[in-house]
C-alpha positions, 0 to 999 in steps of 0.5 A: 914783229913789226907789222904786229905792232902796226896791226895793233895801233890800228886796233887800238886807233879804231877802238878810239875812234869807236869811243869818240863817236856819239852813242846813239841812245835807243828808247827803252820801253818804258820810256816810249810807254810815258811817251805814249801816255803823254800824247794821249793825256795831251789829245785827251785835253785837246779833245776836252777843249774842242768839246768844251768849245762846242758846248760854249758855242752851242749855248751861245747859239741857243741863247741868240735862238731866246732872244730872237723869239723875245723880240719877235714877241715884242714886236708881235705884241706892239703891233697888236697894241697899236691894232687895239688903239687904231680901233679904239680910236676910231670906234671913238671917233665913230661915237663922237660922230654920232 
């Protein structure tokens, strides 16, 4: 009778022993399933960013491209005056000589 005493405060150590331990939880499926769409929604919007960021980026560059060709037009069309009043100046100069 002893050592079946023995053996059942063994038993009943181990089972102690077994409920102390941490219960490891493991996910349910809906749980990973809210996860997942979680980290979709979440790239989604990263993906939303990067695209948004390029479009600034993209406008920005077009906007530099206009301003660019705008003053490349100034400066055409300075030259071109000054071109025009040389001449005149000198066709004038031409006359007076006359």
């Amino acid at each position: 009778m002893s050592s079946s005493s023995a053996e059942q405060r063994s038993d009943l150590e181990e089972e102690q022993l077994e409920q102390e331990k941490p219960v490891r939880k493991t996910k349910t499926k809906k749980q990973k399933s809210e996860r997942r769409k979680r980290r979709a929604r979440f790239e989604d919007y990263d993906d939303e960013q990067d695209n948004s960021q390029m479009a600034q980026s993209n406008y920005n560059a077009q906007q530099q491209q206009l301003q660019q060709q705008q003053m490349q037009q100034q400066q055409q069309q300075q030259m071109q005056q000054q071109i025009q009043l040389k001449a005149r100046i000198h066709g004038d100069l031409t006359l007076c000589l006359l």
